[in-house]
C-alpha positions in Angstrom: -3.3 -81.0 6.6 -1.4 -79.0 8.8 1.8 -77.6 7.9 3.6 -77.8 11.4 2.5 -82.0 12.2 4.1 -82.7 8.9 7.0 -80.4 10.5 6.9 -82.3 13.9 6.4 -85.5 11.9 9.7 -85.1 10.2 11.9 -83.7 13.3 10.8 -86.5 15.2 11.7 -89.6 12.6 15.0 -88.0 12.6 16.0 -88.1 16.0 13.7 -90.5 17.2 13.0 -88.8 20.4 10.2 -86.9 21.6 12.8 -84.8 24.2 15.4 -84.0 21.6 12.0 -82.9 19.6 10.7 -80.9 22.1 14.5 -78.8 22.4 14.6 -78.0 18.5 11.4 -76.7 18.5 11.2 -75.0 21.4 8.1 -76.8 22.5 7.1 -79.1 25.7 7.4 -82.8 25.0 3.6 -82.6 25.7 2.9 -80.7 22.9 4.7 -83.4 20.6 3.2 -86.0 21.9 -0.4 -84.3 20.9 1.1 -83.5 17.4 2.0 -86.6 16.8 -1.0 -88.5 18.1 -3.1 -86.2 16.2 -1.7 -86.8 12.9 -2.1 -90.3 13.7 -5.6 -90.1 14.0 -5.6 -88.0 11.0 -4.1 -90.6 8.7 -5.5 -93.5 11.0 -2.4 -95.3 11.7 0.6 -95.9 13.5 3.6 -93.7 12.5 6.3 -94.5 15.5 6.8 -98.0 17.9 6.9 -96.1 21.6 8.3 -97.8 24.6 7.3 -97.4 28.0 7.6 -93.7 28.9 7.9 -92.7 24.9 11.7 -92.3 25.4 12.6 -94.0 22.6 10.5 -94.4 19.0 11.1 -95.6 15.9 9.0 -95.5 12.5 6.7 -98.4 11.9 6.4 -99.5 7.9 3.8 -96.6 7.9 6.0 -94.0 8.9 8.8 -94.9 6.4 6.1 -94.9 3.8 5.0 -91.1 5.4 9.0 -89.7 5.4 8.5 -90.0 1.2 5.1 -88.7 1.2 6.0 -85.5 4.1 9.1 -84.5 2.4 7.3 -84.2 -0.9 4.6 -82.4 0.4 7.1 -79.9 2.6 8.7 -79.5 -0.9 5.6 -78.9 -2.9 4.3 -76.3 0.2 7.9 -74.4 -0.3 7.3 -73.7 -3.8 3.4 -72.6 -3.5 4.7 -70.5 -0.9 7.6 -68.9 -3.4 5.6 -69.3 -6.7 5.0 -65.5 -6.9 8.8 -65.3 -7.2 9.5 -69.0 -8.7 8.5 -67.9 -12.4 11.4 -65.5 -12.7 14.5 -67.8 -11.9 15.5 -71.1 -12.2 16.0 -73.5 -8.9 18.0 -76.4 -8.0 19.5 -78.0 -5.2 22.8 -80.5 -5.9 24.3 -82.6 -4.2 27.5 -84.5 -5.1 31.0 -86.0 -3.4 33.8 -83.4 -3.3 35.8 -84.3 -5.8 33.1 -84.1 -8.4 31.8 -80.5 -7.2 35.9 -79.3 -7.6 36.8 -81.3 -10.2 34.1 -81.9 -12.9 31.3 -80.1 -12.1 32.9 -76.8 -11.3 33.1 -75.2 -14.6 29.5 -76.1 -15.6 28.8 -74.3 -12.3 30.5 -71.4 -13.8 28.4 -71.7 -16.9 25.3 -71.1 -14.6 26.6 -68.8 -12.3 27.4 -66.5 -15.2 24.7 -66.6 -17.5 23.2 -63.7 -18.7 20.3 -66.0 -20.5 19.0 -67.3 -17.4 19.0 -66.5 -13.6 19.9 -69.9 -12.0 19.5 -70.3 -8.0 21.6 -73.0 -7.1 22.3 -74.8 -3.7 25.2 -77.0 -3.9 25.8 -79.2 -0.9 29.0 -81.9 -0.3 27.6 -85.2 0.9 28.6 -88.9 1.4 27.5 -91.5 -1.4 24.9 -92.6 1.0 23.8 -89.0 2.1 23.2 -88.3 -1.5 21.0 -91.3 -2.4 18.7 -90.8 0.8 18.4 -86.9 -0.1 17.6 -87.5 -3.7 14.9 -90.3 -2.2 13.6 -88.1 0.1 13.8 -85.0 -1.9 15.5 -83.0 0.5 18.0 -82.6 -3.6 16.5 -82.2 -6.9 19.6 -84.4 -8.1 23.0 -85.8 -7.2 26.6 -86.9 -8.0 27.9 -89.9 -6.9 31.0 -92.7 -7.6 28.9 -95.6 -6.8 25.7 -97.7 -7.9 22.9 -98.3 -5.4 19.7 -99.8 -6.4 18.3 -97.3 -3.5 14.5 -96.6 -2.7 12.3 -94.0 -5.4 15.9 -93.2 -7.2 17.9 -93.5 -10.4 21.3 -94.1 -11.2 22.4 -93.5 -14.2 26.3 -93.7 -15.2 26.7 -90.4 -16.8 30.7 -89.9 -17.2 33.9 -92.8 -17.2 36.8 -90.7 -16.3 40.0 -92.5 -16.3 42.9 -92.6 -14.1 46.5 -92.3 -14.6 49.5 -92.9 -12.6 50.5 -89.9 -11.3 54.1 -89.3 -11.1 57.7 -87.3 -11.9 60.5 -88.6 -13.6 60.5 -91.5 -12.4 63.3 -94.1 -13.3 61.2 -96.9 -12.1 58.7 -96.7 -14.8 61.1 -96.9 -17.8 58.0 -97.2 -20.2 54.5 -95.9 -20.8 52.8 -98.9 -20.1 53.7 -99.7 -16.6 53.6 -103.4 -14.8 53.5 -103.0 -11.2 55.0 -105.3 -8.6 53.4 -105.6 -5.4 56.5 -104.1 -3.8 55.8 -100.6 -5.9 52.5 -100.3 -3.6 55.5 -98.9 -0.5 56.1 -95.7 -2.9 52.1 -95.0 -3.3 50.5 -92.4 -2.3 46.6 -94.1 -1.6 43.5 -92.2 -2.5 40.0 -93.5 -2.6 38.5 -92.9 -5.6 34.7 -94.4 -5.1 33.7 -98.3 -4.9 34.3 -98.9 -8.1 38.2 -98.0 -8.6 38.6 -99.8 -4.7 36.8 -103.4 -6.1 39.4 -102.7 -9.0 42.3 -101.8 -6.7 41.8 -104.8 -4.4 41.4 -107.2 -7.5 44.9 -106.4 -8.9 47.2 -105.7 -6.0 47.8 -106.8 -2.7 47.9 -104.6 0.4 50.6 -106.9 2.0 52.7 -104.0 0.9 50.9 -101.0 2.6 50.7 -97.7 0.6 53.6 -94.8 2.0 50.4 -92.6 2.8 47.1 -92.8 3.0 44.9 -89.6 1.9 41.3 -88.1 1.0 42.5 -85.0 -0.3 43.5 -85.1 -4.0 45.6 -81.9 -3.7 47.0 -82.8 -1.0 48.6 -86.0 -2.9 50.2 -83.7 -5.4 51.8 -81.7 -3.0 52.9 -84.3 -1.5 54.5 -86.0 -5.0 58.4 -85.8 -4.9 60.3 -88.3 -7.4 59.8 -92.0 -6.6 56.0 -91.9 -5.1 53.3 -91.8 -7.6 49.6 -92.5 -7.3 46.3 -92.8 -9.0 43.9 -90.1 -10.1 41.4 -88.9 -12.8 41.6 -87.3 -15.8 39.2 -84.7 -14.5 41.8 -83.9 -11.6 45.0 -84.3 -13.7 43.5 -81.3 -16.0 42.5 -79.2 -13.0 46.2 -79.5 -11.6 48.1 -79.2 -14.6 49.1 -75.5 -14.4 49.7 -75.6 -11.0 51.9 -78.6 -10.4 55.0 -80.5 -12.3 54.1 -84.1 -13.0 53.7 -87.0 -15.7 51.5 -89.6 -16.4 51.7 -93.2 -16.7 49.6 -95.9 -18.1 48.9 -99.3 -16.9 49.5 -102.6 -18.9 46.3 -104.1 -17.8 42.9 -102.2 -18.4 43.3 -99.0 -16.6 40.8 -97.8 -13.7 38.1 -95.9 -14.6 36.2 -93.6 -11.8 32.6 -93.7 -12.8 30.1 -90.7 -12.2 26.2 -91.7 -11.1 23.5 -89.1 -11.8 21.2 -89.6 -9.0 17.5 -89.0 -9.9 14.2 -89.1 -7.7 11.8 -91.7 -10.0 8.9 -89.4 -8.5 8.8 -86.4 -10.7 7.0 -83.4 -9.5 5.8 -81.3 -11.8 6.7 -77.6 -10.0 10.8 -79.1 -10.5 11.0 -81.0 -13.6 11.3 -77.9 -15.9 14.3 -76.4 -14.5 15.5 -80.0 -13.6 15.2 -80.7 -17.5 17.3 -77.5 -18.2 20.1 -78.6 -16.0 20.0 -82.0 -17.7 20.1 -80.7 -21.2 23.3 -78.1 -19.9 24.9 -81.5 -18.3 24.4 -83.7 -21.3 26.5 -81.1 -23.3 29.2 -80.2 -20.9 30.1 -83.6 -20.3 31.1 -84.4 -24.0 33.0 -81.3 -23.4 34.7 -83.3 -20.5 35.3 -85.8 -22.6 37.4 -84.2 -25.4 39.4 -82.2 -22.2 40.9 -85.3 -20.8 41.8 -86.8 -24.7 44.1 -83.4 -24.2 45.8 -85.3 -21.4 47.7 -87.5 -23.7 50.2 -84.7 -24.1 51.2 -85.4 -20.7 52.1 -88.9 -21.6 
């Protein structure tokens, strides 16, 4: 098959539009349109819905089933065309939410950035949840990070780390005790970050928002530059140790059963061969630095 209608094929179903097609590939809309009607007849059926004029398409049940098939054979052409260099490092591509790249994942990076063992090659990209399960599905990464459970199309998810969160505060003379009850009128002193689905469902479950949080924010660093004595706010374990040297702060715990902010490993369910060696390397490298993870927040309790 040819290389450049499985090129076209792919272009097109993501911006559904012969013109906008025609522009990114520097190409006449003419020449699309025969690209696409002769892969078509290739596979003998119908990839795209046209209206009148072809201004707008979209992919028929065929041409979803074909986005799987093209990006895994775009992927499998990539590495026949690198294989003379493939053999001598190791390749991934990974894709996970911010806070997991800077905050838990970023000294394993380390550990394969520096190794002397092994030559790792390693693309990390910052996505979305969503982003990262339609990647992993469509191959465009070899695996992904995320804080919430999908039951998406050709992938995995597979609860890999619980990290738990604290109440982040100073001194502060509100919460006289460890184990802290909080009113509904404490929610005016906090500082609101979302920490995934999962810690949201448990948010909304035991407090109300008829008390809106002081500031709302999507920056965890920003939140603790922002902490002065009487605002507080939730975060990880994994972030608490990250910011322990550089910023002054205690932390609570809750009466009830504390948040927990849980980690996905997003996994393809199609395994190709070419990836699943240096896929199965990572893993093993995971597996182990995450029970490190584990005993580095028990270190926390100090900070209690």
């Amino acid at each position: 098959m040819n290389p450049e209608l499985i090129e076209t094929f792919l272009i097109l179903a993501k911006t559904q539009s012969i013109t906008k097609t025609a522009n990114i590939l520097f190409m006449s809309q003419s020449t699309i349109s025969y690209r696409l009607k002769t892969l078509e007849k290739e596979l003998d059926v119908v990839l795209f819905e046209r209206d009148k004029g072809y201004k707008n398409i979209t992919l028929t049940k065929h041409g979803t089933q074909m986005m799987n098939l093209a990006k895994e054979y775009k992927r499998i052409s990539e590495d026949i065309h690198n294989f003379s260099t493939s053999t001598i490092f190791k390749s991934l591509i990974i894709g996970a939410v911010d806070s997991v790249h800077n905050f838990i994942l970023k000294d394993l990076y380390k550990q394969l950035l520096n190794s002397r063992e092994e030559d790792w090659r390693v693309t990390v990209r910052t996505q979305h949840t969503k982003e990262i399960y339609e990647n992993v599905s469509f191959r465009s990464l070899d695996i992904g990070f995320a804080l919430s459970y999908y039951n998406y199309p050709n992938t995995e998810a597979v609860k890999i780390f619980e990290d738990p969160l604290y109440i982040v505060s100073k001194h502060n003379p509100i919460f006289a005790s460890q184990k802290i009850i909080l009113a509904n009128s404490d929610l005016g002193n906090q500082l609101y970050i979302n920490w995934g689905e999962d810690y949201i469902k448990w948010h909304n479950s035991h407090f109300s928002f008829e008390c809106f949080p002081k500031f709302k924010l999507d920056s965890a660093q920003l939140a603790f530059e922002l902490l002065e004595v009487g605002y507080w706010f939730f975060a990880p374990a994994s972030v608490c140790y990250n910011m322990k040297n550089l910023y002054e702060f205690k932390l609570y715990e809750l009466s009830i059963d504390p948040p927990v902010r849980n980690v996905y490993m997003i996994s393809n369910i199609m395994n190709i061969a070419t990836s699943n060696a240096d896929l199965a390397e990572f893993t093993k490298k995971l597996n182990d630095y995450i029970d490190m993870l584990r005993v580095q927040n028990e270190s926390l309790k100090i900070l209690l």
